[in-house]
N, C-alpha and C positions, 0 to 999 in steps of 0.2 A: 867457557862453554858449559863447565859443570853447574855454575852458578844461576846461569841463563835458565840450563836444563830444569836444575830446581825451580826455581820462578815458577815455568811454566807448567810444572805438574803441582805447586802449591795454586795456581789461577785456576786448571783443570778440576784439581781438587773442591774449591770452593766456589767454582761454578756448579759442579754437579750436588753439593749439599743444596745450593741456594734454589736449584730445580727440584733437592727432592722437598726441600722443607714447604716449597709453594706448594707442590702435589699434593704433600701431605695435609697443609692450611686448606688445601681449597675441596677439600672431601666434606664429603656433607653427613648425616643421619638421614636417609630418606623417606623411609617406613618408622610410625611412630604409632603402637597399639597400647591402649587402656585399660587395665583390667578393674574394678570395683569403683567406679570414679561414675558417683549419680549428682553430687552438687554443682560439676562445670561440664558445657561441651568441651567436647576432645580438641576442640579450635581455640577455647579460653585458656585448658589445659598446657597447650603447646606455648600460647603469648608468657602463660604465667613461671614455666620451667624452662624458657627459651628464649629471653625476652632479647637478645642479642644473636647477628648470623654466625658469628664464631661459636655461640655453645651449642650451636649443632654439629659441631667438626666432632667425630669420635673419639680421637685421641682426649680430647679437650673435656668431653662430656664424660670420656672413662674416670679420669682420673681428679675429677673434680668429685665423680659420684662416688669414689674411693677417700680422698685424702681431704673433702671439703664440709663441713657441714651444710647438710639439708635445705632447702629454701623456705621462708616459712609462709605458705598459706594460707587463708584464713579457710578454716572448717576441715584443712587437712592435718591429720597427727605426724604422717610420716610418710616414706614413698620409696619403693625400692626401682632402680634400673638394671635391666638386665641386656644385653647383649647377643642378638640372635645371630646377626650377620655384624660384619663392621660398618653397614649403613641401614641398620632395623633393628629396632631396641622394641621391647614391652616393659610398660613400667605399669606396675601396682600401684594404686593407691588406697591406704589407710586411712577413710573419714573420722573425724571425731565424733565420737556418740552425742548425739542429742537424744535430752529428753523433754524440753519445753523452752520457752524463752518467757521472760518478763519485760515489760517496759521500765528503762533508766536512765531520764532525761536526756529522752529522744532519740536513744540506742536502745537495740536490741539484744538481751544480755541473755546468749542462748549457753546452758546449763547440762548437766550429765547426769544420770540416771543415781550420782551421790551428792547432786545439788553445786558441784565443783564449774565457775563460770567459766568455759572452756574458750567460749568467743564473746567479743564484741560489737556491732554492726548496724551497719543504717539499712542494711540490707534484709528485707523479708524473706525469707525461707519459705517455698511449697511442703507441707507435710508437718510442720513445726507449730503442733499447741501452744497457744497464749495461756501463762498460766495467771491468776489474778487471786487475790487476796494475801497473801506471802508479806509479811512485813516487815520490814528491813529501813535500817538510815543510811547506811550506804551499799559501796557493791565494787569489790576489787578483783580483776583478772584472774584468772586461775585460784583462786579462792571458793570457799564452800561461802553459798548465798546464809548470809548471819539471820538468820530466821531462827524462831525460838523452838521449835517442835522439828526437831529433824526426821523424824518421822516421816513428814510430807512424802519425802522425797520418794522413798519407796512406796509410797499408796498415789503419787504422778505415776511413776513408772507402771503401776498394776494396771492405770487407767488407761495409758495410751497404748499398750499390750493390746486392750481391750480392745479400743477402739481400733487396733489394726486388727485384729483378728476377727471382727466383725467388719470390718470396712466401712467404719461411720465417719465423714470428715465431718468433724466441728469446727466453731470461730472460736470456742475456748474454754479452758476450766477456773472454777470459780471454788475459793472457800473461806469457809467464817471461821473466827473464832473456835467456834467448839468443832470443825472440821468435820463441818457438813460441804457435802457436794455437790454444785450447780454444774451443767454442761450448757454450753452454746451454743444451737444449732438453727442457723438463719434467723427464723423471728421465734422459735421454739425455744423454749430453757425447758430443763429435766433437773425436777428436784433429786436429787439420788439417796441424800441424807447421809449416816454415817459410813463406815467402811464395813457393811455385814451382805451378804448375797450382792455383793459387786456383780459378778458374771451373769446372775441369773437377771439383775439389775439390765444390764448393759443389753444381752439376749431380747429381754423385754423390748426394750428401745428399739431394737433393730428390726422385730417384728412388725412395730408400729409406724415407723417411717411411712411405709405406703401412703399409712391412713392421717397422717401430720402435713404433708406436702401440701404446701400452700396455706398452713393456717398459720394461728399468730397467738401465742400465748402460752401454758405452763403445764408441763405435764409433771405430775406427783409420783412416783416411785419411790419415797421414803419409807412408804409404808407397807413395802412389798413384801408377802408370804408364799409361800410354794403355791397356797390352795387358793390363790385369787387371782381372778380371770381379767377384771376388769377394774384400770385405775382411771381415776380424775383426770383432767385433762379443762386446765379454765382457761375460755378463748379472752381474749385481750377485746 
């Protein structure tokens, strides 16, 4: 009888784990909020850190976000989850800095604001300067783009500062040799020349937009002085 008795509180026993463990499996994450996330909708978001029903189970998604490393991304650095409720999480995410990309046999090798190649992709970026002229023989991940004047990189970044701060989208920045500067805007190019009254340079531009839309050809800012009103502009 004793023996019997045990049986049936060891069956009792492991019936009710085997109901709680389903309980436990079959909980979901229902509520999933975004915070700093502009390169994917919150529906790519979810495919890309969720790509299975079980890593929506809480327990599953705690302890993976504790003891597993990170998933990796393309465009994202890093990603914290936090835990509101046991089925509603907000997770952060931490984009990578762009500061331009270049073309590299047929990818997209988009760059940081210290030339370091942060991604690789077939994928075009909205917001993401072309940069051109940069010369290099080859071009390795997570490495600084082997260009001789590193310099660049900081008078990129002064420029697309720029061009956010004025709200000018361009197709791209262009430079020679002795680090003069082209912009590319529809059928318009902006000579800018070296790096001296950039802002006042760039200001200029934005003025003139109105009066550029819809032409086709070269406007001169090389040669810009506080005291002059009116630059060149040759139609194509």
């Amino acid at each position: 009888m004793k023996k019997k008795h045990r049986w049936g509180t060891v069956v009792v026993l492991l019936l009710v784990f085997v109901l709680f463990a389903a309980g436990l499996y079959s909980l979901r994450i229902r509520s999933i909020q975004y915070i700093g996330n502009t390169r994917y909708s919150d529906e790519e978001m979810n495919h890309l850190l969720f790509q299975e029903s079980y890593e929506l189970n809480p327990l599953y998604c705690f302890l993976t976000n504790q003891y597993k490393e990170k998933k990796q991304i393309p465009f994202i650095e890093t990603y914290d989850i936090e835990f509101i409720s046991w089925n509603q999480v907000k997770i952060t995410i931490y984009e990578k800095s762009i500061a331009g990309y270049v073309d590299y046999k047929g990818y997209y090798m988009y760059f940081d604001k210290d030339g370091i190649v942060v991604e690789s992709s077939r994928e075009l970026l909205d917001g993401v300067v072309k940069i051109e002229g940069l010369d290099f023989e080859h071009i390795v991940l997570h490495q600084v783009l082997p260009v001789e004047k590193k310099e660049v990189f900081n008078l990129i970044l002064s420029l697309t500062q720029m061009l956010t701060k004025y709200a000018i989208d361009v197709d791209k920045i262009s430079f020679d040799d002795g680090m003069n500067i082209w912009i590319y805007r529809k059928n318009v190019v902006v000579q800018m020349g070296k790096d001296v009254f950039l802002d006042e340079k760039m200001a200029k531009f934005k003025d003139m937009l109105p009066n550029l839309d819809g032409l086709a050809g070269t406007l001169y800012l090389d040669d810009y002085s506080e005291d002059r009103e009116e630059f060149r502009f040759k139609k194509e």
